[in-house]
N, C-alpha and C positions, 0 to 999 in steps of 0.2 A: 264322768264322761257321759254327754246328753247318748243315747240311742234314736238315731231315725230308724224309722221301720225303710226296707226298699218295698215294700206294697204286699197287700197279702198275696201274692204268690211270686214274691220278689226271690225267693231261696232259690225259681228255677230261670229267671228271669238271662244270668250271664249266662245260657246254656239257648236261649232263645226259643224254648221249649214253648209249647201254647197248647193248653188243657184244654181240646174240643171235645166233644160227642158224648161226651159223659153226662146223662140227666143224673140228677140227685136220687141219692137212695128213694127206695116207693116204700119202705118201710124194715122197723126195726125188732121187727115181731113177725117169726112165722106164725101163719094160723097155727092154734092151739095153744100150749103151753110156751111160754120165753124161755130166750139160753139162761141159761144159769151162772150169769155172770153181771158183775155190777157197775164198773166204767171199763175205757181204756186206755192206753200206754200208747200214745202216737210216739214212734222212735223216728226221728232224724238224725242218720249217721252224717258226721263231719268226711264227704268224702274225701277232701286233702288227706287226710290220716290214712284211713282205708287204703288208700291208692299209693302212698307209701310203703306200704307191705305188701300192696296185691297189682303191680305197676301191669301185670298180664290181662286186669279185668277190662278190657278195651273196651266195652258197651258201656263201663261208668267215667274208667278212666280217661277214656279217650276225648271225654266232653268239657275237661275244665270245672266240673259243679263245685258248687258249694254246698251248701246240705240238699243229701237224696233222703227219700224214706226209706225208712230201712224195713218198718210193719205197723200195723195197726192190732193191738192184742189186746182181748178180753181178757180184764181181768178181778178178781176177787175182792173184797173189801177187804176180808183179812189176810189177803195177800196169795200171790201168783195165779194162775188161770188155767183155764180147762186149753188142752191142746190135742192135737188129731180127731177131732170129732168125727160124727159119719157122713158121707155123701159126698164125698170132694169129686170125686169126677174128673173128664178133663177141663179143662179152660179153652174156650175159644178161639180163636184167632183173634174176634176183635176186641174181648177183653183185654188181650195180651196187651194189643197194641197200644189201648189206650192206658194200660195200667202203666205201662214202657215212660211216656210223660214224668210221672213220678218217681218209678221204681227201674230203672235202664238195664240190669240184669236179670234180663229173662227166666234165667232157675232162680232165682231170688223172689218173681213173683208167683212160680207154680210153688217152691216153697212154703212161703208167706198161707198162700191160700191152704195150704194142706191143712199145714200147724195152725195155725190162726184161722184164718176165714173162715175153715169148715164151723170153727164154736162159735161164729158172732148169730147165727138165725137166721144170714142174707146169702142171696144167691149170689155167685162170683163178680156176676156185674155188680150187683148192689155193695158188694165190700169192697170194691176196689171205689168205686163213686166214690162212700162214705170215705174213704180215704183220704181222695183228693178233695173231698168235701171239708174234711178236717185242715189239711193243710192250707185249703183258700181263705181259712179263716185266721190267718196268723200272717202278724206282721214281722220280717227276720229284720235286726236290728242291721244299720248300716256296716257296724265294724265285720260283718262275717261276710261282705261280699267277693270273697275267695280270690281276691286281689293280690294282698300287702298281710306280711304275716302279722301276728298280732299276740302281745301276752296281758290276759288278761286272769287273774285269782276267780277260782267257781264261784264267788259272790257277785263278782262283777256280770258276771257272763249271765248269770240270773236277773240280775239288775237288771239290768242290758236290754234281754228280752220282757221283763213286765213293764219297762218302762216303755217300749213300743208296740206293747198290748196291753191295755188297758184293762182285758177281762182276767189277763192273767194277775197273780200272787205269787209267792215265792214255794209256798204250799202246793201248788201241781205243776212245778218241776223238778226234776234230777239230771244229775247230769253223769254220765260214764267218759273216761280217761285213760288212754294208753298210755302207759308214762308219765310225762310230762305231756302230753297232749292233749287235748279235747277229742274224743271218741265221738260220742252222743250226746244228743239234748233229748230226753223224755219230757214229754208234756202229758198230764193227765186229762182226762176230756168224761164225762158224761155220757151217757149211751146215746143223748142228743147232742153231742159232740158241746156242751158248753164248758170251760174249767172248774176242775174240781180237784178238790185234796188228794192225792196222791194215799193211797196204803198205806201201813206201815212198815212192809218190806224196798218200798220204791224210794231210797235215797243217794243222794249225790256220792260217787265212788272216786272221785279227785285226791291226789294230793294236795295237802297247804303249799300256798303260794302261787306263784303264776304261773299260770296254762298256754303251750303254746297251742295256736290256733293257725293253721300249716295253710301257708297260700297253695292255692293247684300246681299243676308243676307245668314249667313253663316248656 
C-alpha cells in the first residue's frame, strides 16, 4: 500500500488547528554544562484509541484528531531517561496556549513539562517549540487521517510512515498497542531533532497480525 504523507503537519490538519507564534527553539544547550541525555522519544498517541477509554477527555475528545503528541522525552542511549528534573516552575499562560495546538489537554501539558521538559536544558517555551518543531517535520501517512477505520500488521504501519518520510528507517520507530489497537507511534529524533536509531529498550509492543487503527468517533 503506497503512503501519501497529508503534509508535515497533516496529523493536525482535520482538527483545523494552525501552529502560530511559536519561534523555534533559541537553543539546545543551557549555558554551562548539557542535560545528560542523548536523543528523544517524540510520542504521537493514536487519539481514536485514547478517546475510546477516556470518552470524558472533551479538550481531546471533543475535536475528532487523529494523532495528538503525547510528549517529547529525553532519553538515554542505553535506555530510558532522566525525569522530574529541577526548575519546572509554573507555565505561562501563553505557553499553554500555544503548546494546546499540539497537545489539547492542559494537565497533559503541565504534566509533560514537569516529567520531561524540566530534563531537556530548554525553557518551557523552548520545549514545547522544539516539540512542535519536531512534529512539523513529519509527514503522517494518508491511511491515518482519522476518517475510515483501518487494519493494518505493525510492519505495515512502519512501512507506511517511512515510506512518506524519507528521513525516516524502520530503526527510529516503535510502535505501542492496546489490544488489538494501535496505541502510539514513537519516532526517535536527535537532540537536533534529525532520525535516529531508537535505544535498545525502545521497541515495537504489538501483537502479530493486524492492528485496528480506530476512526474518531462520529
Amino acid at each position: 500500500m503506497r503512503a501519501r504523507g497529508l503534509g508535515r503537519l497533516g496529523l493536525f490538519c482535520a482538527a483545523g488547528v494552525v501552529l502560530a507564534g511559536l519561534a523555534p527553539a533559541r537553543a539546545y544547550d543551557p549555558p554551562g554544562q548539557p542535560p545528560p541525555f542523548d536523543y528523544y522519544i517524540l510520542s504521537l498517541s493514536w487519539s481514536p484509541t485514547f478517546c475510546s477509554t477516556h470518552p470524558e477527555q472533551g479538550a481531546e475528545c471533543g475535536q475528532r484528531r487523529g494523532f495528538v503528541a503525547h510528549g517529547l522525552w529525553p532519553q538515554y542511549a542505553g535506555g530510558g531517561g532522566p525525569e522530574h528534573c529541577a526548575g519546572a516552575g509554573d507555565l505561562d499562560p501563553q505557553t499553554v496556549q500555544r503548546a494546546r495546538s499540539a497537545m489539547p489537554d492542559e494537565r497533559l501539558i503541565h504534566h509533560e513539562w514537569v516529567v520531561h521538559g524540566t530534563c531537556s536544558g530548554l525553557s518551557a517555551h523552548d520545549y514545547f517549540a522544539t516539540l512542535i518543531q519536531a512534529i512539523g517535520g513529519l509527514s503522517i501517512p494518508s491511511d491515518f487521517d482519522a476518517q475510515t477505520a483501518r487494519s493494518l500488521t505493525a510492519s505495515q504501519v512502519v512501512a507506511e510512515f517511512v515510506s512518506a518520510n524519507a528521513s525516516l528507517n524502520a530503526r527510529s520507530i516503535a510502535l505501542r498497542c492496546q489490544g488489538p489497537a494501535l496505541q502510539e507511534v514513537r519516532i526517535c529524533l536527535s537532540r537536533d531533532l534529525n532520525p535516529t536509531a531508537c535505544g535498545p529498550r525502545v521497541h515495537t509492543q504489538c501483537r502479530q497480525g493486524p492492528l485496528t487503527i480506530r476512526p474518531a468517533r462520529q
